[in-house]
C-alpha positions, -999 to +999 in steps of 0.1 A: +363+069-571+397+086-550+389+127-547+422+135-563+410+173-555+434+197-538+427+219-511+423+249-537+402+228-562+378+225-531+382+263-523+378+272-555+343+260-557+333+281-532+353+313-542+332+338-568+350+338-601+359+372-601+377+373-566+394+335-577+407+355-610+420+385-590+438+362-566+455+343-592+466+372-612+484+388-575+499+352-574+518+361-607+521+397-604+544+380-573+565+356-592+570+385-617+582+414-592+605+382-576+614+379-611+624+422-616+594+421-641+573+448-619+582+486-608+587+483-573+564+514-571+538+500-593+539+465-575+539+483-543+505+501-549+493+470-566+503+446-527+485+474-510+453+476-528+451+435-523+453+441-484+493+438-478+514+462-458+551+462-451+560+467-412+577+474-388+606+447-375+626+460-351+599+462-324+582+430-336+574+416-301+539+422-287+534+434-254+527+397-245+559+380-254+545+370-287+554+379-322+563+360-352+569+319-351+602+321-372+614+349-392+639+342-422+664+368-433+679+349-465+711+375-455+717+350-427+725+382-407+695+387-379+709+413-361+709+434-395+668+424-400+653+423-434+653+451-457+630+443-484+594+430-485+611+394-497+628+393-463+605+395-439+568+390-427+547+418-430+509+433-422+477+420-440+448+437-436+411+418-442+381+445-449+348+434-431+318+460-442+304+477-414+321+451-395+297+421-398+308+390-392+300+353-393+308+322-370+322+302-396+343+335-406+352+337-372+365+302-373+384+311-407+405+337-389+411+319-364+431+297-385+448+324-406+461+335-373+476+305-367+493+291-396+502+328-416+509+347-383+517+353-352+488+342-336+466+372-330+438+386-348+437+424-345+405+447-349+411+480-359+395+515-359+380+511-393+364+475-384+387+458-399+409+431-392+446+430-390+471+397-389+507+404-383+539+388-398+522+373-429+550+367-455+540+377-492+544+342-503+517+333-481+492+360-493+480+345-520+465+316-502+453+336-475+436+355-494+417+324-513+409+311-480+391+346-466+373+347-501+356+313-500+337+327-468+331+357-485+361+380-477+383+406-494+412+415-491+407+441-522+413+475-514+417+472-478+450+496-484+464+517-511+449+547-531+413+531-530+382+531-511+386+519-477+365+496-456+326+513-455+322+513-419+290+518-398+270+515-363+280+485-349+242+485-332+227+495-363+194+478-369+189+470-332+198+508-317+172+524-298+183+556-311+183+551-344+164+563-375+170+532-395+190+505-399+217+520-420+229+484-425+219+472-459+229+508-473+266+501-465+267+471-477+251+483-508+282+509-512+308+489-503+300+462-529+289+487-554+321+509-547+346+478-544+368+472-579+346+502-593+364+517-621+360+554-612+380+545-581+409+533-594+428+571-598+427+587-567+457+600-552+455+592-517+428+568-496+386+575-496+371+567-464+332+563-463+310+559-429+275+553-422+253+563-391+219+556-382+218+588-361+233+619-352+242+622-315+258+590-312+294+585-322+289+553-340+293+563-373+319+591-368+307+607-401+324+640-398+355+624-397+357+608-434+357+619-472+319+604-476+295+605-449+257+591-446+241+599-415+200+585-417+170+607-422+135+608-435+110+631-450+077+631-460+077+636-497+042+639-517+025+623-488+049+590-487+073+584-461+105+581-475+144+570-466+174+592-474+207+608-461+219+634-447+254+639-463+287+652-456+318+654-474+355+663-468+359+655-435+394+632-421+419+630-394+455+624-406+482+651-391+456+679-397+420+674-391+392+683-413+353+682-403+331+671-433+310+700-443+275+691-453+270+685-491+227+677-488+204+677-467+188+653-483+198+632-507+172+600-513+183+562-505+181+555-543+204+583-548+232+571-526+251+558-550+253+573-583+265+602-559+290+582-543+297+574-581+300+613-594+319+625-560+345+592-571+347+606-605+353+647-594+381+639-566+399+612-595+399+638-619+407+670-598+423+660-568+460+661-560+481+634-573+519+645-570+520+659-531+504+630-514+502+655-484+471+672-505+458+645-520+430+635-498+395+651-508+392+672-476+418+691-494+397+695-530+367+706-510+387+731-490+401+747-526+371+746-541+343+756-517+316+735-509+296+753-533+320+747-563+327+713-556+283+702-550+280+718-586+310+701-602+294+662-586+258+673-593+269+679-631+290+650-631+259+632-619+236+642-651+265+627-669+265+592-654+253+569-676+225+543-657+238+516-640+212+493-629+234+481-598+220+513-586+180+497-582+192+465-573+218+469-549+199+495-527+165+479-535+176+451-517+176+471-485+135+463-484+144+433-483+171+430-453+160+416-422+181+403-392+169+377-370+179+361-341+191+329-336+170+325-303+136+334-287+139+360-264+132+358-228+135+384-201+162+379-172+151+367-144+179+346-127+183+353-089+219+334-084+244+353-107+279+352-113+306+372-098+318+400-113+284+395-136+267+430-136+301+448-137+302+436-170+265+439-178+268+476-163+295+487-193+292+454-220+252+450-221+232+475-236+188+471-248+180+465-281+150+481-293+137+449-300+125+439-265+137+410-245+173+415-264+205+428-258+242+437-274+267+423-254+301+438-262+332+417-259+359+437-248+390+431-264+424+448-246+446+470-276+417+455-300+438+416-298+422+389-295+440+351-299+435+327-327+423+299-296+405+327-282+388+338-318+379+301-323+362+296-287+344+333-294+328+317-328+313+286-312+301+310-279+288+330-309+267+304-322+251+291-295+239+326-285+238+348-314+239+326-346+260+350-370+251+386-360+284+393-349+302+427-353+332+446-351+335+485-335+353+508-345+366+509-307+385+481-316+358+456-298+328+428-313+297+433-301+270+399-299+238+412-308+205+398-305+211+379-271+187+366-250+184+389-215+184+353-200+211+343-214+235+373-203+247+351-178+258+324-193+269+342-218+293+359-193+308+330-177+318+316-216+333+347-221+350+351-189+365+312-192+384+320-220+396+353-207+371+373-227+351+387-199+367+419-188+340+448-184+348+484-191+336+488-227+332+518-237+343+533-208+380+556-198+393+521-189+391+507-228+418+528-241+422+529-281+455+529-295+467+524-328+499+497-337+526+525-329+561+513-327+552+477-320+549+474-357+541+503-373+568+522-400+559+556-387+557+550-352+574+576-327+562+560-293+550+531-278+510+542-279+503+501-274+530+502-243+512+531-232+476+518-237+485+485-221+495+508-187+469+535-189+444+506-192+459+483-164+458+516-141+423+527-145+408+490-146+421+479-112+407+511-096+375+515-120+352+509-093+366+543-076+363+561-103+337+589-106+302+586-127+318+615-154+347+602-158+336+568-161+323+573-195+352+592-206+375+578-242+411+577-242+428+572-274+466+570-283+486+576-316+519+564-321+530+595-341+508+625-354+488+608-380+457+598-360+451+565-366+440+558-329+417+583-333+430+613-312+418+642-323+384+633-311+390+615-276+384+634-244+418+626-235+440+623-267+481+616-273+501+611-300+539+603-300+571+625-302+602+629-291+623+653-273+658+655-270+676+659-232+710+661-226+720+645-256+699+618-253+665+610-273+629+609-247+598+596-258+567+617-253+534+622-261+516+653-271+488+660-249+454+666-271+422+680-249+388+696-266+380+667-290+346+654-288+336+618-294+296+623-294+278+639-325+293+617-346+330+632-335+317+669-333+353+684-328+384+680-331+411+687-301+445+707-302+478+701-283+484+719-256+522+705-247+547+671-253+549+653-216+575+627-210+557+587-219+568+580-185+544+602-169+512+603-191+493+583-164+499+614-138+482+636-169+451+612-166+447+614-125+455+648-127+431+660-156+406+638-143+410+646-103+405+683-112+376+680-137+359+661-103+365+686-081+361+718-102+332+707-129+297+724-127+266+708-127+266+689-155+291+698-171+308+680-198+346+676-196+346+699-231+327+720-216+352+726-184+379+731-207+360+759-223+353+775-192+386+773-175+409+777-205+436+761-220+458+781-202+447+772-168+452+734-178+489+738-194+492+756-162+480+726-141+500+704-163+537+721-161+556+704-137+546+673-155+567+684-187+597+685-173+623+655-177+653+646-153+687+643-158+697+605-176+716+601-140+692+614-116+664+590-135+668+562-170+634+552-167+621+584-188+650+576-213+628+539-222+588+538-234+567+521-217+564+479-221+600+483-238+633+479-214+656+493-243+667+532-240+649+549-262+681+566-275+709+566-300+734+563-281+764+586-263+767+612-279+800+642-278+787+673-276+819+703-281+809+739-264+805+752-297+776+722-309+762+730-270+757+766-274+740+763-306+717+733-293+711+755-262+698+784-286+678+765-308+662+752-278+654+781-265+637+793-301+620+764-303+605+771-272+592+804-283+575+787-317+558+764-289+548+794-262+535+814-296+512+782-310+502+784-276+490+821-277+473+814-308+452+790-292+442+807-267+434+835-292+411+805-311+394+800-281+385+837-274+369+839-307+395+863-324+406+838-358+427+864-375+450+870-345+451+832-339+459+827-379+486+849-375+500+841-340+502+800-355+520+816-385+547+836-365+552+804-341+564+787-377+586+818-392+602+813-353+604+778-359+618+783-391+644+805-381+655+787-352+670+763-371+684+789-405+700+806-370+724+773-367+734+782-401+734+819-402+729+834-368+724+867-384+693+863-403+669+889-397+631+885-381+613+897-418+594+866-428+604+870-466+640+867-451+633+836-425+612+817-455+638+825-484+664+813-466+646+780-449+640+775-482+677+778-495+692+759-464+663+733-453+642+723-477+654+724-511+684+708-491+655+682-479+672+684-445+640+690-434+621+667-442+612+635-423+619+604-446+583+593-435+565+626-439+583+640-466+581+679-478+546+680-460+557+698-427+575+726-450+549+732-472+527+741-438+550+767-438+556+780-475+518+778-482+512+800-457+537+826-464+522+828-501+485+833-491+491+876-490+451+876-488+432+853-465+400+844-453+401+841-415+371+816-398+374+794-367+382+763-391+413+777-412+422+793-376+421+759-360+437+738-393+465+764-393+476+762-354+476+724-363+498+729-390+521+751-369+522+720-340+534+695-364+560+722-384+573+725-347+575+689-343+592+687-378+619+715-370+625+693-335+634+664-354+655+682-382+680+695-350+681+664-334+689+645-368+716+674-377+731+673-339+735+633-349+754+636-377+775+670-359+783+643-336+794+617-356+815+640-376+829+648-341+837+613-338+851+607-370+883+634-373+895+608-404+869+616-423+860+580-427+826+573-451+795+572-426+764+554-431+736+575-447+707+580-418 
């Protein structure tokens, strides 16, 4: 008999009931917002929770040449691009828990790349993956596709729980306590469609880590984190967790504080349960800028908030996913695909242990290794994706992994087969070493596609990368094993606050005329699970970002102790002394004397609005604000420098002057006489900038102000090296803010210059 069976009929046999319903209802919920039917706010929150993002369209070229097959604008007007989600392709992003992957998944992406995208698959810093230029339409189908291998799209975005990351080595780590693996997937099912996580106001992040000197996990760093212990208890050895909670990165950086000790495997998630249920009912929901829980446990105290979850706890009735999802953890095993054999092989291939020296690292099972494949700005082709599944499983079977250094890792390979292992990898342009290493640069999507992007952090990736690779040989032993990591704007998606060398973009205005730069972060440490978080010591023009890398790293050579850690130099020479060494390489040239500091890097178009007529009058006041500006920046300075010698009240308040100087810089274009008496600077900020909403950014809101205003209202405050350091943050980025608010209000000074008939101007 003829298989009159479609496509879906077939997928739908192999898709779980519950994901085939939850597709199918999206489907409609599409037809009815095409149809008005659905709040554009409500059907916004509902795309993102199934895994779809708008983007970015101006920019939508990759540093390659590649980018979308065909875009349709139904306005028939391309140079105007699409304005609604209808119009044009946008971002779809595909959870994979603690980033474990399958050939045959592999294979599946492979595919989506090609037919919904633009032909790359993109790993991120969660462990995720990322395809680009997917319309809506298409989403649907995508999405039944992923879930007949056993993928979700489901809360990959949106107010939810995120995608629970973990070790990439877990389970084969020589370093580790236990394999933390089954215990994240255990959350992440458990946690995924839960009903106490459907009401948070802002994104839950959860990690896992097997230990606690290794950066895998980065637990300090999220709202939930699970680092591995155990502890003899009535004369049985016995799994738990150390457990943290509060921590994030965003604009201003939080460390998780711990929340137990202890806390038993079995107990892992009716906890995660009762802290879900505490932060839905008490956290922020209206100012989205305070909605994370970092910002609960901060106005609660760590105390308060562990007695709110533990009573919330008692109140939990049982839920027997509890047993059975973590009891399956006795029952995980991993196992290789292959026997293993020691290396032995006396005729290698070139270039060979290069890449074993960064890529290969020993399993603690013996006669194995992980082989890391590195993948340049975390893109890797659909051809190149398909090639990696079949290498994948004639070496590894399916134990296959993503980082959350943007890489995939092959574990449990034969030591003899690390060579021909390599040469597969290297045929298909796979091969290049430097994992882990200064040379493979994070960076997040940044202007390339990204809505909130300032600068090119890709563009700037791509060259910092292409730099230190071709002279990585060179380079010393302690810098070698340094991590650069690049943000497109201030949120840190690519991870900066915790880098060695961090950036994220910004822009300055010179002569009229609009410079990308980055903000140069030092003092973050990637180790200890991301023990601390850096500061920004000064904006440097893109254009010469690689001369901060030489230089920073040339000096560090020459000037480092025995030893010593590049943190560790920092602390000993002081900020200071490195904004010193740094100086020369803030300034910016003339637009005559030199246009390439007026583009980013990897783009040829001026990064600029155009020509712009500046009277005396409009000059004069620029030249002032400038120069207050430039005081707010010299006194967030001072106050880290006062951080670092231990003195938090003077730092607290030095960061809080820098943004009443800030502040009145701009009320000074207004009402040049405004006196120095904060009540006077905030009142009438208030008045003229914010309630006014000329302030705010149209991407980051009221938040920048309210750094500002919340400050002024604490009359009695608690000064530690935390608030100290969170507050100096918060003055960096209300600088930034008050940068952008003159440049935006010199635009429309100038186009009111240019427009003496007063006719109607487009709305910025």
């Amino acid at each position: 008999m003829e298989d009159t069976r479609t496509w879906k009929d077939v997928l739908g046999e192999a898709i779980p009931s519950d994901l085939g319903r939850e597709i199918d209802v999206f489907e409609s919920q599409i037809e009815l917002k095409r149809q008005g039917k659905i709040d554009d706010k409500v059907f916004a929150e509902t795309r993102l929770r199934r895994g779809a993002y708008g983007q970015r369209y101006d920019n939508g070229r990759r540093d390659d040449g590649t980018g979308p097959k065909e875009l349709h604008y139904p306005s028939g007007d391309v140079t105007k691009g699409p304005e609604t989600l209808w119009e044009a392709p946008g971002m779809h992003r595909i959870k994979i828990p603690f980033g474990g992957l399958t050939a045959e998944q592999l294979e599946v992406l492979a595919d989506l790349a090609e037919e919904y995208a633009d032909g790359i698959c993109h790993v991120t810093t969660r462990q995720d993956f990322q395809l680009h230029f997917v319309h809506i339409d298409d989403t649907p189908d995508l999405m039944r596709r992923l879930a007949a291998v056993g993928i979700t799209t489901r809360e990959a975005c949106g107010n939810s729980v995120r995608n629970v990351t973990a070790c990439p080595v877990a389970g084969v780590c020589c370093d580790e306590t236990f394999d933390v693996t089954p215990y994240a997937t255990a959350c992440a099912r458990f946690l995924l469609g839960h009903p106490d996580v459907q009401d948070f106001g802002r994104k839950f992040k959860v990690a896992f880590s097997g230990c606690a000197h290794n950066a895998c996990g980065l637990v300090t760093m999220h709202d939930l984190g699970f680092i591995a212990r155990v502890r003899d208890v009535d004369g049985e050895r016995r799994r738990g967790f150390e457990t943290y909670v509060g921590g994030g990165l965003g604009a201003v950086p939080h460390a998780a504080g711990l929340f137990d000790e202890f806390v038993p495997a079995e107990e892992i998630l009716p906890l995660a349960q009762a802290i879900s249920r505490v932060f839905a009912r008490l956290g922020e929901k209206k100012n989205r800028a305070k909605a994370r829980l970092k910002f609960l446990v901060a106005k609660l105290g760590m105390e308060e908030f562990r007695r709110l979850v533990l009573e919330e706890r008692t109140l939990l009735p049982a839920d027997e996913r509890w047993r059975t999802y973590v009891g399956a953890a006795d029952e995980y095993e991993e196992t290789p695909s292959k026997d293993g054999v020691r290396l032995n092989a006396t005729e290698l291939p070139v270039a060979f242990e290069n890449w074993r020296v960064t890529n290969v690292q020993g399993q603690r099972q013996a006669e194995y290794a992980v082989a890391t494949v590195t993948l340049p700005l975390g893109d890797i082709s659909a051809w190149q994706t398909r090639r990696l599944a079949a290498i994948a499983r004639r070496f590894v079977g399916d134990n296959i992994r993503t980082t959350v250094e943007q890489n995939i890792v092959l574990r449990w390979v034969s030591e003899a087969d690390l060579p021909a292992l390599y040469s597969e990898l290297d045929a298909i342009g796979l091969g290049e070493p430097g994992a882990a290493s200064i040379v493979d640069v994070t960076a997040c999507p940044g202007t390339d596609t990204c809505k909130l992007g300032i600068a090119s952090s890709r563009g700037l990736a791509a060259e910092l990368r292409e730099r230190l690779a071709a002279k990585s040989l060179e380079l010393d032993a302690a810098v070698r094993g340094l991590r650069i990591k690049v943000s497109g704007c201030f949120n840190s998606c690519g991870q900066h606050h915790v880098a060695d060398i961090g950036f994220y973009g910004v822009s300055r205005k010179v002569g009229g005329r609009t410079v990308p730069h980055f903000q140069v972060m030092l003092g973050g440490q990637w180790t200890e699970n991301a023990a601390s978080y850096g500061l920004a010591i000064g904006a440097v023009p893109s254009k010469r970002i690689p001369e901060v890398v030489d230089r920073i790293t040339d000096r560090y050579v020459r000037e480092r102790e025995k030893g010593e850690s590049l943190q560790g130099y920092y602390a000993r020479v002081g900020k200071k002394h490195v904004k010193e060494m740094l100086a020369d390489l803030m300034q910016v040239p003339d637009y005559e004397t030199d246009r390439s500091y007026y583009s980013d890097w990897r783009d040829p178009r001026e990064f600029t609005i155009g020509d712009m007529g500046v009277g005396e009058c409009a000059g004069e006041v620029v030249s002032l604000v400038e120069f207050d500006l430039a005081e707010a920046e010299r006194q967030a300075f001072e106050a880290q420098i006062l951080l670092e010698d231990g003195n938090y009240q003077a730092a607290d308040e030095m960061a809080y002057s820098a943004m009443l100087e800030a502040a009145r810089a701009l009320v000074r274009t207004e009402f040049r006489d405004v006196s120095a008496d904060p009540d006077a600077v905030v009142e009438e900020f208030k008045t003229r900038f914010h309630e006014t909403q000329l302030f705010n950014d149209k991407y980051a809101g009221a938040k920048f102000a309210h750094y500002l205003l919340g400050r002024h209202q604490l009359r009695v405050r608690e000064y530690s090296i935390d608030s100290a350091h969170r507050l100096i943050e918060e003055a960096l980025l209300f600088i930034e803010a008050a940068h952008g608010c003159e440049s935006r209000l010199t635009e429309q000074r100038a186009a009111i210059a240019a427009n003496p008939a007063g006719v109607a101007l487009p709305v910025q």
